[in-house]
TISELO-548109 format. One line per 4 residues: number of its first residue (from 1); their letters; for each residue x negated, y negated, z negated of C-alpha. Coordinates in Angstrom, 3 decimals, always signed. Layout:
BEGIN
NUM	a	X Y Z  ... .
***
This chain:
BEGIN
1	xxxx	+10.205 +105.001 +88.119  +12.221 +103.459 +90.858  +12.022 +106.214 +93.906  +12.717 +103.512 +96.257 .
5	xxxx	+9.742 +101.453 +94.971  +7.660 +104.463 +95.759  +9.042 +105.409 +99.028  +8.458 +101.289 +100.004 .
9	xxxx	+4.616 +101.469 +98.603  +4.018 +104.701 +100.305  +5.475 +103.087 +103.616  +2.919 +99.718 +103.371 .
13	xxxx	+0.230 +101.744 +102.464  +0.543 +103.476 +105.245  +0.548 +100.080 +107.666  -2.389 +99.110 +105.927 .
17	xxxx	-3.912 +102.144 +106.948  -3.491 +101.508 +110.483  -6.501 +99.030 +110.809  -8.583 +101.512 +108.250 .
21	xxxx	-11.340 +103.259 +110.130  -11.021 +107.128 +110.834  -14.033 +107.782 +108.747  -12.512 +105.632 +105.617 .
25	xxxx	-8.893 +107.591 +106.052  -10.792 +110.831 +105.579  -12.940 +109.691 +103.005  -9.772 +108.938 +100.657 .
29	xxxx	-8.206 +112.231 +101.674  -11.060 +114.019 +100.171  -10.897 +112.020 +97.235  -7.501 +112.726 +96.710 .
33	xxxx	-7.754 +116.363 +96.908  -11.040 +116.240 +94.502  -11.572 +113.210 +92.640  -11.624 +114.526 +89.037 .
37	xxxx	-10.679 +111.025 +87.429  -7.521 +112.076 +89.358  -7.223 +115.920 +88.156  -7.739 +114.882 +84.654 .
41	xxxx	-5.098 +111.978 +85.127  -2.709 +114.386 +86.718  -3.089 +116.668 +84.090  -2.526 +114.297 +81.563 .
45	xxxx	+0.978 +113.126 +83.453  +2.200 +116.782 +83.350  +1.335 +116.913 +79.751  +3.014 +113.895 +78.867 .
49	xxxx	+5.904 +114.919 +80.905  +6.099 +117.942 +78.917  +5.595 +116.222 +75.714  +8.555 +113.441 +76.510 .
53	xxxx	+11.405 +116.603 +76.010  +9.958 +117.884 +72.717  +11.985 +116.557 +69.766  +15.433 +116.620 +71.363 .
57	xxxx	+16.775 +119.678 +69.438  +18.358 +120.315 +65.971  +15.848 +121.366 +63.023  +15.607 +125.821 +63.215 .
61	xxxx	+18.751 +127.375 +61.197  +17.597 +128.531 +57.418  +18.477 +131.758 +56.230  +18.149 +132.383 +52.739 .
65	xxxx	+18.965 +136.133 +50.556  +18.555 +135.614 +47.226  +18.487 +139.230 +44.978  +19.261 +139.052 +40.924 .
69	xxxx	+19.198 +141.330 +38.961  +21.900 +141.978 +36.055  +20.846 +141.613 +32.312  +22.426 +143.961 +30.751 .
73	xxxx	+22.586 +146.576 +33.723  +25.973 +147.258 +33.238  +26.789 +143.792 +35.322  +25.017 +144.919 +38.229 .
77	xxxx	+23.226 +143.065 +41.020  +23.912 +139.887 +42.456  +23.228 +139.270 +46.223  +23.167 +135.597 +47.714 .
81	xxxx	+23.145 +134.898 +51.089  +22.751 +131.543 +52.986  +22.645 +130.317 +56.718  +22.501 +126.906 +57.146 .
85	xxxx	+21.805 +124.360 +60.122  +21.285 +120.845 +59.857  +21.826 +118.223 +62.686  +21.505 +114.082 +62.768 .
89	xxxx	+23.692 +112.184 +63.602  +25.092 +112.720 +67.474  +24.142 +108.887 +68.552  +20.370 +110.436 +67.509 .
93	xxxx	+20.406 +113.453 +70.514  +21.738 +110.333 +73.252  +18.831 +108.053 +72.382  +16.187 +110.783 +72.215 .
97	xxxx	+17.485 +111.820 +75.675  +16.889 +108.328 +76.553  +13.705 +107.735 +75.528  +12.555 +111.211 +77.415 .
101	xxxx	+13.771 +109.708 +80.661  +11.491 +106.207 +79.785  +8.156 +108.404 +78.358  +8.528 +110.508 +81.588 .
105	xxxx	+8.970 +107.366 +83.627  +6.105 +106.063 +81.931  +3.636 +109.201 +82.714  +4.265 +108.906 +86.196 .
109	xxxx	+3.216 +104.960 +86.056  +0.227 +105.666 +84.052  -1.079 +108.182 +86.988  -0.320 +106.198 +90.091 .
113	xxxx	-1.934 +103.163 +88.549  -5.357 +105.548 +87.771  -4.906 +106.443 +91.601  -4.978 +102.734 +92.562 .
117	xxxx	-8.148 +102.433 +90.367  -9.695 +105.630 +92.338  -8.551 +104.957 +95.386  -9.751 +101.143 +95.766 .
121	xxxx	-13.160 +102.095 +94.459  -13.308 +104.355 +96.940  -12.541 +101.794 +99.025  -15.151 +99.345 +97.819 .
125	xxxx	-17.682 +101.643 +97.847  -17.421 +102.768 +101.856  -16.999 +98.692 +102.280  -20.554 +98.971 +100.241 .
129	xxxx	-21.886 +101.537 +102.608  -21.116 +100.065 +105.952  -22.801 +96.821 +104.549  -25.902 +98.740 +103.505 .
133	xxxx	-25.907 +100.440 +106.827  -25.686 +97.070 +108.610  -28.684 +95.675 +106.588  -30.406 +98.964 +107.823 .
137	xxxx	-29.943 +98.041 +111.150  -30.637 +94.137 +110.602  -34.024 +95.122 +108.801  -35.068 +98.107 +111.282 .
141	xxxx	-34.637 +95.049 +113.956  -36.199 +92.657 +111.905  -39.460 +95.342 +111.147  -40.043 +96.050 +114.980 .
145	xxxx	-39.901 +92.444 +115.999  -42.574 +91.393 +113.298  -44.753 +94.387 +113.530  -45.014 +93.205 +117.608 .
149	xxxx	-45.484 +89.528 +116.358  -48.319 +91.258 +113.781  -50.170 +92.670 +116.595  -50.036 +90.173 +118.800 .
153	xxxx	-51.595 +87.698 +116.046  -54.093 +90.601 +115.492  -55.431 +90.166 +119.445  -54.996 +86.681 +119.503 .
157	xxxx	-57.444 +86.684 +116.411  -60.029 +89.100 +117.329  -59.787 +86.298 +120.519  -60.122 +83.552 +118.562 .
161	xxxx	-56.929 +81.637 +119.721  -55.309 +82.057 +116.158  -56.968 +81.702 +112.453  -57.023 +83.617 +108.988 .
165	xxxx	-53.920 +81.915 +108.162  -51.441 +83.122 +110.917  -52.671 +86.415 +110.857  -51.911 +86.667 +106.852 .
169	xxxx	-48.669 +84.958 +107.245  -47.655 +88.376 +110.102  -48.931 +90.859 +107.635  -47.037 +88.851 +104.579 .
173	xxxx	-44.167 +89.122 +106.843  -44.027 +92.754 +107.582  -45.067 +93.557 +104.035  -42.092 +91.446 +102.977 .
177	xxxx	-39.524 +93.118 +105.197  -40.593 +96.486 +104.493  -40.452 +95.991 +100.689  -36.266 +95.064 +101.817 .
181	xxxx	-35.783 +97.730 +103.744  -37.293 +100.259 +100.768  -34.948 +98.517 +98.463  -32.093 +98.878 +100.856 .
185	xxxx	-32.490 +102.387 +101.170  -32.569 +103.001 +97.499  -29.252 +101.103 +97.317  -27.838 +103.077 +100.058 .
189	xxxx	-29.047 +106.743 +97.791  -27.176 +104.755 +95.155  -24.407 +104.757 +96.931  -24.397 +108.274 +97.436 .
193	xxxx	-24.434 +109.350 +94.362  -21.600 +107.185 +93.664  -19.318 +108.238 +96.560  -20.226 +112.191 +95.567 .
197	xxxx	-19.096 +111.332 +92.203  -15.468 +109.975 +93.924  -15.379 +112.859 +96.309  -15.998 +115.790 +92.872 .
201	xxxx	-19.072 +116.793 +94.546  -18.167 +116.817 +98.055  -20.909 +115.574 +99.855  -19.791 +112.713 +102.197 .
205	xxxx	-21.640 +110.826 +105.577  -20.968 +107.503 +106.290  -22.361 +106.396 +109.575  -19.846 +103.671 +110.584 .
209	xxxx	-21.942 +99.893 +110.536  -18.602 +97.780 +111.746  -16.790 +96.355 +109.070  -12.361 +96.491 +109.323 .
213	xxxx	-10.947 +93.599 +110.563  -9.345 +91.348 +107.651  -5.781 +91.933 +106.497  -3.495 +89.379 +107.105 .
217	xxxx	-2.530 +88.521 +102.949  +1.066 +86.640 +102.662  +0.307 +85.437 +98.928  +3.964 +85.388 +97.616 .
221	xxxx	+4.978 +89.108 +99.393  +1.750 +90.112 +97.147  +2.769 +88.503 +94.153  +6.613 +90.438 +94.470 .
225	xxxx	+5.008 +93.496 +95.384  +2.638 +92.902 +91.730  +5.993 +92.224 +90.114  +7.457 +95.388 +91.204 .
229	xxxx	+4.506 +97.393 +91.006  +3.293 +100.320 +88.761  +1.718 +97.805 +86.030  +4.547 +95.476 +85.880 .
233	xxxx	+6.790 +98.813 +85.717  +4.286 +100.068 +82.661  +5.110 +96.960 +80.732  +8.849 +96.976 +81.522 .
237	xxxx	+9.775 +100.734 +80.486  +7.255 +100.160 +77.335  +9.831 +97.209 +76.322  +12.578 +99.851 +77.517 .
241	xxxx	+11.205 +102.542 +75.093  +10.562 +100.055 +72.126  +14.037 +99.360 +72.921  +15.472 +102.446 +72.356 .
245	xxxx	+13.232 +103.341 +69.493  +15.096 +100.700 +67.588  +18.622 +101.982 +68.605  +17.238 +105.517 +67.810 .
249	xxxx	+15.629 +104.580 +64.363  +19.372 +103.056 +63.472  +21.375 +105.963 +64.065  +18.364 +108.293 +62.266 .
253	xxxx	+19.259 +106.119 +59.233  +22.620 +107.628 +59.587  +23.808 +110.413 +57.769  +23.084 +113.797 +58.487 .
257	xxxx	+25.732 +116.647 +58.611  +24.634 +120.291 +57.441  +26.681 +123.272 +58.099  +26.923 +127.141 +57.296 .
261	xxxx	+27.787 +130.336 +55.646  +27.574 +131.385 +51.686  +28.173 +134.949 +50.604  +27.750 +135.629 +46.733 .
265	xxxx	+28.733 +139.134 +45.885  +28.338 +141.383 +42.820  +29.494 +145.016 +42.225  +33.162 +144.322 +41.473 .
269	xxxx	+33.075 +140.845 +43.272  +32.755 +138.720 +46.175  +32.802 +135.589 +47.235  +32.467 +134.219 +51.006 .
273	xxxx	+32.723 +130.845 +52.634  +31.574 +127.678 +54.487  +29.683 +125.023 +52.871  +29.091 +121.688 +54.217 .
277	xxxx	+27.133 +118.989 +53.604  +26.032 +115.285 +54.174  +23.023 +113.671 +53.629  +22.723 +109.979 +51.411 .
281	xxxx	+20.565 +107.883 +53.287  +18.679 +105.764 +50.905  +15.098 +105.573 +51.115  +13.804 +108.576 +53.486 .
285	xxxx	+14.381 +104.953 +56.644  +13.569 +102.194 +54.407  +12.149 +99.444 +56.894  +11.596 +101.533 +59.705 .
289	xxxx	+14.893 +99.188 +61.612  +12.226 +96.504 +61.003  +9.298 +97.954 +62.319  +11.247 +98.945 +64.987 .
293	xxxx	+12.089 +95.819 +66.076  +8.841 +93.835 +65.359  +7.530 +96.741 +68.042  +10.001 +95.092 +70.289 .
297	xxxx	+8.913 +91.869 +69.819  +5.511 +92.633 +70.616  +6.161 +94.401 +73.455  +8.248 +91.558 +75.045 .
301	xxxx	+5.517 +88.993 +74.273  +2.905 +91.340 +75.865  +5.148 +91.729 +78.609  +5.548 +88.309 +79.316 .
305	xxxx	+1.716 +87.541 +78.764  +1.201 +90.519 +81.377  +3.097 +88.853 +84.010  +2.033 +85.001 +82.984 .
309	xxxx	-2.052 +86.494 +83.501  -1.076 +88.772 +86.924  +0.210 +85.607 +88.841  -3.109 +83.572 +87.769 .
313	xxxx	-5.318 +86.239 +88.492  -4.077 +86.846 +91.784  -3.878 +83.811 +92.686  -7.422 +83.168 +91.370 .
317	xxxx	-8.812 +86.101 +93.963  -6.506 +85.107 +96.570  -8.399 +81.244 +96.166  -11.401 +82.765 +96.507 .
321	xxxx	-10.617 +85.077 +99.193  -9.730 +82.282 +100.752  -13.000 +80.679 +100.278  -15.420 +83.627 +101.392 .
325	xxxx	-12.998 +83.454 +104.784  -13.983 +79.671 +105.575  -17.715 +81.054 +104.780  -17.944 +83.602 +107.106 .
329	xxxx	-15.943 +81.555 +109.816  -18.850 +78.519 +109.658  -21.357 +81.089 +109.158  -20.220 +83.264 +112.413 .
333	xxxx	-20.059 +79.539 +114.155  -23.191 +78.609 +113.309  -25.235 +81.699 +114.208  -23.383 +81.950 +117.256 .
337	xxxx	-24.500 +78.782 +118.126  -28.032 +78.939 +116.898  -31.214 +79.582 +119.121  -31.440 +83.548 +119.705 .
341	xxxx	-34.791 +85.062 +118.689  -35.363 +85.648 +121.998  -35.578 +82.619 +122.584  -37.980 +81.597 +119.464 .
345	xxxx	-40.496 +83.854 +120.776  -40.383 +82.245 +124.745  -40.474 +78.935 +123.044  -43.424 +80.324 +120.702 .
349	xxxx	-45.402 +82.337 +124.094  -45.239 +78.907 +125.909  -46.628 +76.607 +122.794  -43.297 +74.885 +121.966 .
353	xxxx	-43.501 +75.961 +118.920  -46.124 +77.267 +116.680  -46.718 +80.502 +114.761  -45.637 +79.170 +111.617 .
357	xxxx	-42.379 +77.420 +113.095  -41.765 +80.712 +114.472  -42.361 +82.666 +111.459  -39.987 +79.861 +109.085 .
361	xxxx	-37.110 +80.116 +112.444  -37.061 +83.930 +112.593  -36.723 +84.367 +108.741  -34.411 +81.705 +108.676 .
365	xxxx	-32.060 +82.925 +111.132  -32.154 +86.696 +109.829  -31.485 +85.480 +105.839  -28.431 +83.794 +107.462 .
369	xxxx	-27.466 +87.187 +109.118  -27.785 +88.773 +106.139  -25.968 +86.402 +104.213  -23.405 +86.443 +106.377 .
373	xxxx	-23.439 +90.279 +106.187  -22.990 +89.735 +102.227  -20.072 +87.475 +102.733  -18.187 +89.621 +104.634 .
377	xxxx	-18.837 +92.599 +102.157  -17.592 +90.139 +98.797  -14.749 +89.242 +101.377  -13.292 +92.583 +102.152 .
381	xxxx	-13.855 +93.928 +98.543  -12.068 +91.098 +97.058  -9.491 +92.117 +99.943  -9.266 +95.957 +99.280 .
385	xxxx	-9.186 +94.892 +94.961  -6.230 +92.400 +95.946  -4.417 +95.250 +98.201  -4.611 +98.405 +95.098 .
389	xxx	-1.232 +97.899 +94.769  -0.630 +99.362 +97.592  -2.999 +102.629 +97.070 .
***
């Protein structure tokens, strides 16, 4: 792979991580060091690095002794000996060379893009957990405000100022928010046991509740970043190799040259000498030139599919990103602007309002919290998927 490619992804990654939180930086260190997705990928990498310079040598030598014995005696013994090598054609070593270069190239794609994979569901998942641990806090809000509001209805019922009704309606209400925040917190263990499978078993706590501010996205820097990126890369040195194979499966249909020494020698006689030898290609290759090159062909057209499919999906998330954005903006507007519970329950105390009003207001203005909680959660995930390339 291109160094400088590295070197430039290394150097945006790390301006991205500028606006990551100090608790998200050390999360992704420790997944790093013991994620074992990423032990078992970089395992893999060295073994396919290893594997890519096997094959590049000449077949082993032969050595033959052959031992006959004379009929009638008087002839003596005849001793044989043979050392031969055998080696392809010269163009054959060149393009094997080659091809190491491109399968080694290839290992080290294969591994960074399982790191992007790690690394931004790491990321997702900590975006998961400060969402979580902002519903907490929402619903632990939410529960003392209604369990006040309960007990208040309670008093005003055992005083007769309130009926049946109302006093169901606070108890309904409690019931309902402590039912969320049960289900919240079983999310939140779920999370947990997600994060301790990223970190190998490192346990991990996650206390931060504000999420990053958004990254500023220039679609068509992200789209040339995709193009140059490990994937792109992947598909690029696979059309390389298939390349290659085809100039290497031509000069394997070559002849091959074979080389040694012959001794023959009997009591009153010897013989000693070089023999060489060529090889008749005729049907050990048949068609493999054409499978060769359909391989090509297939890997071009995937290659060009690949690239066709990367600029509509990105562009797809980047719409959408785009979307959740203008959510979260009227959203954010709209609360801001919106009576503050505080205010509900002055306008409720002095009769402006009624229990039930108050009860429909409250709700109303916390599900729009929390939905606006949820959009910024889909907002930054779909930012932190859109930004792997960088990982």
């Amino acid at each position: 792979m291109n160094r400088k490619l590295i070197y430039a992804l290394a150097l945006v990654l790390a301006i991205h991580n500028l606006t990551w939180a100090q608790e998200a930086d050390s999360l992704m260190k420790l997944v790093l060091e013991n994620n074992r997705t990423l032990m078992v990928a970089r395992e893999a990498s060295r073994t396919a690095f290893l594997r890519a310079g096997m094959g590049n040598t000449p077949p082993d030598p032969e050595f033959e002794i052959g031992y006959l014995f004379g009929d009638p005696g008087q002839m003596g013994n005849k001793v044989n000996i043979l050392v031969k090598q055998e080696i392809d054609f010269p163009t054959v070593y060149a393009h094997r060379s080659k091809l190491k270069e491109i399968r080694r190239s290839r290992a080290e794609l294969e591994y960074l893009l399982v790191r992007q994979e790690v690394l931004c569901g790491t990321r997702q998942l900590w975006i998961r957990q400060l969402h979580l641990n902002q519903l907490t806090l929402l619903l632990n809000q939410r529960l003392k405000r209604a369990k006040i509001v309960q007990s208040d209805v309670a008093e005003m019922m055992n005083a007769g100022e309130v009926g049946l009704l109302e006093y169901n309606q606070a108890n309904l209400m409690v019931a309902s928010i402590e039912s969320e925040f049960e289900e919240v917190q079983s999310e939140l263990e779920n999370n947990r046991l997600a994060l301790f499978e990223m970190t190998g078993g490192q346990e991990v706590e996650l206390r931060d509740t504000l999420f990053p501010e958004p990254e500023f996205i220039l679609p068509d820097s992200l789209l040339a970043d995709y193009r140059r990126g490990p994937g792109a890369q992947l598909h690029q040195e696979d059309r390389h190799e298939k390349e290659r194979q085809t100039s290497l499966v031509r000069s394997e249909h070559l002849p091959k040259i074979s080389a040694g020494y012959f001794s023959e020698a009997i009591p009153s006689e010897a013989f000693r000498g070089f023999i060489v030898g060529v090889s008749v290609p005729l049907w050990e290759k048949s068609k493999t030139v054409k499978t060769a090159q359909s391989a090509l062909i297939q890997s071009e057209a995937k290659m060009d599919l690949y690239f066709y499919e990367l600029e509509r999906i990105i562009r797809q998330k980047l719409n959408k990103l785009g979307n959740l954005h203008s959510r979260v903006e009227k959203l954010e507007e709209v609360l801001g602007s919106a009576n503050s519970l505080d205010l509900l329950s002055a306008s409720m105390e002095s009769g402006e309002i009624s229990l039930s009003e108050y009860f429909y207001n409250s709700d109303f203005y916390f599900r729009n919290q929390q939905l606006l909680l949820r959009y910024k959660k889909e907002m930054l995930a779909l930012e932190a998927d859109l930004l792997k390339i960088y990982y």
